[in-house]
C-alpha positions in Angstrom: -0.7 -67.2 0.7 -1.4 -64.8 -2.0 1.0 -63.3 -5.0 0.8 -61.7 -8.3 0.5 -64.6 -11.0 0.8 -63.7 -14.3 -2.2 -64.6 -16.4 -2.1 -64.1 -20.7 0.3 -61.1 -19.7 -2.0 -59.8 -16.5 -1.1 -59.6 -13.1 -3.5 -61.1 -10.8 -3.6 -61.3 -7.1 -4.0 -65.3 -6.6 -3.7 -68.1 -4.5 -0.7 -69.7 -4.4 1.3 -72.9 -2.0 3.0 -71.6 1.2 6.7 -71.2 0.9 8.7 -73.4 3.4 12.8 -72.1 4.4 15.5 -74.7 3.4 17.8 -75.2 5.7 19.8 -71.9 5.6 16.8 -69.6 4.8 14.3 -67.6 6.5 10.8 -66.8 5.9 9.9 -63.1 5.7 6.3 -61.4 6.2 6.0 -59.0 3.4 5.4 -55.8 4.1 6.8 -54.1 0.8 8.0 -54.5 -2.4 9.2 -52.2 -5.2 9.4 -52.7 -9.2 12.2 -53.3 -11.3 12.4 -53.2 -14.9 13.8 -56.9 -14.5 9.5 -57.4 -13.6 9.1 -56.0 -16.5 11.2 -58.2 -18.7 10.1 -61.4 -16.7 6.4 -60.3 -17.2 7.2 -60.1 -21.1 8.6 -63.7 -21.2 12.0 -62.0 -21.7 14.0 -62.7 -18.4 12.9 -66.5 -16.9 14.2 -66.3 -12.9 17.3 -68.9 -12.6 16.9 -72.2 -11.8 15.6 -72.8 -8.7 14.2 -69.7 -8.1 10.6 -68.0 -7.7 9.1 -67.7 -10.8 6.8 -64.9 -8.8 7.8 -61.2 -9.8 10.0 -59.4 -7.5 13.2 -58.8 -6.8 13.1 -57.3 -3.0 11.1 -57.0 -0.4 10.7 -56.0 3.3 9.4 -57.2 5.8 9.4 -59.8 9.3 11.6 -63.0 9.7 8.7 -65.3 11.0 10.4 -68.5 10.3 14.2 -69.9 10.1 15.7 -72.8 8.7 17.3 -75.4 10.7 20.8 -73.7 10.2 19.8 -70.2 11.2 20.1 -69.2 14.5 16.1 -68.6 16.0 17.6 -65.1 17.5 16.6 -63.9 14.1 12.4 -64.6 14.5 11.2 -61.3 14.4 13.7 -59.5 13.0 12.3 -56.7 10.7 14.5 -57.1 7.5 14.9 -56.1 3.5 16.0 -58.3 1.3 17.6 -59.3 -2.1 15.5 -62.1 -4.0 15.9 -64.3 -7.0 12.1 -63.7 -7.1 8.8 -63.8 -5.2 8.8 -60.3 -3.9 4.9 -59.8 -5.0 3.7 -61.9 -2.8 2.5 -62.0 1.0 5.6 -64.2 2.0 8.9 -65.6 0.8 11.9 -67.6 1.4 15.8 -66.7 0.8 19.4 -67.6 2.1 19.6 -65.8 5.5 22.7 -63.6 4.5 20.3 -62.1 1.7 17.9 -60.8 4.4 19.6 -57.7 6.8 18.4 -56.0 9.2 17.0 -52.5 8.0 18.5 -49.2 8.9 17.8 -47.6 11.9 15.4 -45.0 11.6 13.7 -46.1 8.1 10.5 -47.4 8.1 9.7 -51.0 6.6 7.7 -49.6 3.8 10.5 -46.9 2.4 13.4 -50.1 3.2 11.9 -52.2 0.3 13.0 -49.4 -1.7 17.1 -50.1 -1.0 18.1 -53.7 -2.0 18.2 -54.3 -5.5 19.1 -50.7 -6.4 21.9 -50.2 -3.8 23.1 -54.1 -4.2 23.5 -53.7 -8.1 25.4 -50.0 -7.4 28.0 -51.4 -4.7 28.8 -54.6 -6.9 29.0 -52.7 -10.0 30.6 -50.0 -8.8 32.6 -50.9 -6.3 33.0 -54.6 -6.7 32.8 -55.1 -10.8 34.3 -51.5 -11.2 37.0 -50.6 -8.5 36.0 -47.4 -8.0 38.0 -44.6 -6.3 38.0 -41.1 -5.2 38.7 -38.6 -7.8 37.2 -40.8 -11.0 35.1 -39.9 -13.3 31.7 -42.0 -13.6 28.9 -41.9 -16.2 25.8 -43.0 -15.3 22.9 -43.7 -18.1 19.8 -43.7 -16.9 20.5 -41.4 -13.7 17.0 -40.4 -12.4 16.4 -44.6 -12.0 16.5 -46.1 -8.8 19.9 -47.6 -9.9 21.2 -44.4 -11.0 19.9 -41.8 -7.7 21.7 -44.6 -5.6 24.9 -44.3 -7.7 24.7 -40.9 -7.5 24.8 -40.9 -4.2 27.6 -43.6 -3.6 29.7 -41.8 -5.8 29.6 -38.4 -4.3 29.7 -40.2 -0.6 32.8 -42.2 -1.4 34.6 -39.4 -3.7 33.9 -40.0 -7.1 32.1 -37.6 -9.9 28.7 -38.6 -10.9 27.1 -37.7 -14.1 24.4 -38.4 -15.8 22.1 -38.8 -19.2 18.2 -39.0 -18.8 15.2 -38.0 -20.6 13.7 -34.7 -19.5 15.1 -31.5 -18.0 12.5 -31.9 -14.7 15.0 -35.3 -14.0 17.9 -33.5 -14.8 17.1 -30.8 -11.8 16.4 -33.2 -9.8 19.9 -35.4 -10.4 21.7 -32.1 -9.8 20.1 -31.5 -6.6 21.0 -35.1 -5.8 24.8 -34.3 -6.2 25.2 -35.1 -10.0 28.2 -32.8 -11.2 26.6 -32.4 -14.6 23.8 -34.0 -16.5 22.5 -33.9 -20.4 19.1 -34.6 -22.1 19.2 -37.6 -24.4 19.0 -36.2 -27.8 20.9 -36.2 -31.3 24.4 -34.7 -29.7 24.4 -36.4 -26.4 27.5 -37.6 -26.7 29.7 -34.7 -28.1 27.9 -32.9 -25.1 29.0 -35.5 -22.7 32.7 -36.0 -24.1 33.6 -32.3 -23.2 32.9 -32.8 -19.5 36.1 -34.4 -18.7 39.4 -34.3 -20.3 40.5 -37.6 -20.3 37.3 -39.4 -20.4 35.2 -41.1 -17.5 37.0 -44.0 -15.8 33.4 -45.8 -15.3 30.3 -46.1 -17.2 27.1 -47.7 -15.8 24.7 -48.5 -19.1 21.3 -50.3 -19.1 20.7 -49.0 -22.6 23.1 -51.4 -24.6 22.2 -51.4 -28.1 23.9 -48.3 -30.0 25.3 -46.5 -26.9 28.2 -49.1 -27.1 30.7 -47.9 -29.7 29.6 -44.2 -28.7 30.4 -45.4 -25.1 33.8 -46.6 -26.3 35.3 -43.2 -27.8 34.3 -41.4 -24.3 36.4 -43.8 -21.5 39.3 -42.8 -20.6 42.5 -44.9 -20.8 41.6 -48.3 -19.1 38.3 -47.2 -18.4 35.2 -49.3 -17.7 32.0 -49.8 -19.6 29.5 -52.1 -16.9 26.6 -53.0 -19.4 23.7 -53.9 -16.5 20.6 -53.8 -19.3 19.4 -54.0 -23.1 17.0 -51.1 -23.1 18.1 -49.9 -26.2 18.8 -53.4 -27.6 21.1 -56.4 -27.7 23.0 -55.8 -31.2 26.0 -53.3 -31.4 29.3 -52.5 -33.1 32.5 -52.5 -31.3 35.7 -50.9 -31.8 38.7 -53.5 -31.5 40.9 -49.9 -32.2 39.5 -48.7 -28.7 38.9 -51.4 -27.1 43.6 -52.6 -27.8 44.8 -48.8 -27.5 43.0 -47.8 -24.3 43.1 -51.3 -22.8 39.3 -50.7 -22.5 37.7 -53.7 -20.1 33.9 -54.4 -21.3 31.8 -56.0 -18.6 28.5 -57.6 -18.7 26.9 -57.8 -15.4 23.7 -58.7 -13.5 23.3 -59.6 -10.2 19.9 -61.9 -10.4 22.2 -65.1 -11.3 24.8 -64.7 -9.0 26.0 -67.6 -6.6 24.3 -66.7 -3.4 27.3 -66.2 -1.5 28.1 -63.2 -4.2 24.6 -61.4 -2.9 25.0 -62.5 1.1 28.9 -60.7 0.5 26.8 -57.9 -1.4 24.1 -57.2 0.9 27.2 -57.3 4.1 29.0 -54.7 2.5 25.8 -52.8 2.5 24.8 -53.3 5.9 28.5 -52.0 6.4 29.1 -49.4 4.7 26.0 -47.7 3.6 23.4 -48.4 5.6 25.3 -45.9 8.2 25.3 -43.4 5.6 21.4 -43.9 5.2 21.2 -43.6 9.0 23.0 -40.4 9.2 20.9 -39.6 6.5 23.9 -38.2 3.6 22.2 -41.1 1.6 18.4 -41.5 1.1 16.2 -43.6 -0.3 14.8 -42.0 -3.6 11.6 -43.0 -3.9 8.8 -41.7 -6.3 5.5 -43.4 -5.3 4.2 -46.0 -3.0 1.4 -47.8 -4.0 -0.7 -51.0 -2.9 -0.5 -54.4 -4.4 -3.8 -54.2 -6.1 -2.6 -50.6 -8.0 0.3 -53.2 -9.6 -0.4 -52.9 -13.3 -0.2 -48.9 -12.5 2.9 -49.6 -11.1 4.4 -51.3 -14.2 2.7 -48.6 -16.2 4.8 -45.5 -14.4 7.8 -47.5 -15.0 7.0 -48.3 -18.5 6.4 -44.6 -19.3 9.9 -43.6 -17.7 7.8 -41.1 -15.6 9.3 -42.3 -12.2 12.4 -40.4 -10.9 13.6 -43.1 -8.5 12.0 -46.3 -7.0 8.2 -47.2 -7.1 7.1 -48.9 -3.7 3.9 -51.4 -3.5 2.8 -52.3 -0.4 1.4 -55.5 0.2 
């Protein structure tokens, strides 16, 4: 088959061994991908796959079950699927555990599906799973014109929560509004004075991938036993915290990807999905956010757009 090998920090579209299912895996057909900053960190020789995994960028994929391991029933052969992956993604097949792989939602197409996994996966654990939320609270989403933060959005607002959101220009802002966001501000000098007056008693979530100093200025703005969900270092990996906030409000700091977790974490995961929101998706009060969809061989492009922060969603790449 061929895949995306990284060559003195290039992507090229090379030759590599056919992957083979272990026992309780199937083999897809790629038909799509989609980018992730994770690519991004991997590519920079910041974010090594775990152990045992594809050391091929990407972290989802769509795409045909042509092959099952021994311990998956052969009913699945030919089931068109998306999937959550440990890696391999850019490539024209790949293995993982069967529970990984679901069935995608009626109606969607297999190129727009490869859009859903990783984004929707890291909302519902983090969220949901990691955060316990419920209607009626107050979540803050860094970040919100991602792909993680238009899914979020849209969770929130379908399971009675109150999304808002920080991002970087005002064109991203109107578009999170439209999305559902209750209210949004424009990283800038008083970003968080502007965000603390939105609520009275704080937000009972926060979903960061900025790290770095949004941490102690995340701290004064969660409400009594609120939830800071760190998901990404964009900003950096060195911060100060408040032990004052962190004791009075019973504050609970969580570190969380889901890239490492046991498999049986991601097959629960991508269940719930299939679930709970793929319905939604069908019925179409969710969709899939996506910004551009490009081939394989426009991949360094790709990378570019999301380097930028120019994308308002996810970026697609056919294979």
């Amino acid at each position: 088959m061929k895949a995306i090998n990284i060559v003195e920090g290039n992507l090229i579209w090379s030759e590599f061994t056919d992957p083979r299912p272990k026992k309780d895996e199937v083999l897809i057909k790629i038909s799509a991908t989609a980018v992730n900053r994770a690519d991004l960190a991997q590519r920079a020789g910041h974010y090594p796959p775990p152990p045992g995994e594809s050391e091929i960028l990407g972290l989802e994929c769509s795409g045909e079950i042509v092959e099952v391991g021994r311990e998956v029933s052969r009913d699945r052969l030919g089931e068109e699927v998306c999937a959550l992956l440990g890696g391999g993604g850019y490539a024209q097949y790949v293995c993982c555990p069967s529970a990984q792989a679901i069935k995608i939602p009626i109606g969607l197409n297999l190129t727009d599906s490869a859009s859903l996994p990783e984004v929707f996966a890291t909302c519902w654990l983090n969220l949901f799973l990691e955060g316990g939320v419920v209607e009626g609270d107050n979540v803050l989403l860094h970040a919100g014109a991602s792909g993680i933060g238009t899914a979020a959005i849209q969770l929130c607002n379908a399971f009675g929560a109150n999304p808002y959101v920080t991002l970087g220009n005002k064109e991203k802002l109107d578009y999170c509004l439209k999305l559902g966001a209750k209210n949004g501000a424009i990283r800038g000098k008083n970003l968080f004075n502007e965000i603390a007056s939105w609520t009275e008693g704080g937000f009972n979530l926060i979903l960061d991938p900025v790290g770095g100093n949004y941490f102690s200025e995340n701290q004064k703005i969660l409400s009594m036993e609120g939830k800071l969900i760190i998901i990404g270092l964009m900003g950096g990996i060195k911060s100060e915290i408040n032990l004052g906030h962190l004791m009075m409000k019973r504050q609970k700091i969580i570190g969380s990807t889901i890239r490492a977790r046991p498999n049986s974490t991601k097959g629960l995961v991508m269940k719930n999905l299939e679930k709970y929101v793929w319905p939604l998706i069908e019925s179409k009060k969710i969709k899939p956010v996506i910004f551009k969809t490009l081939n394989i061989s426009q991949i360094e492009d790709s990378h570019k757009i999301m380097e930028e922060n120019k994308n308002i969603g996810k970026i697609v790449i056919e294979i």
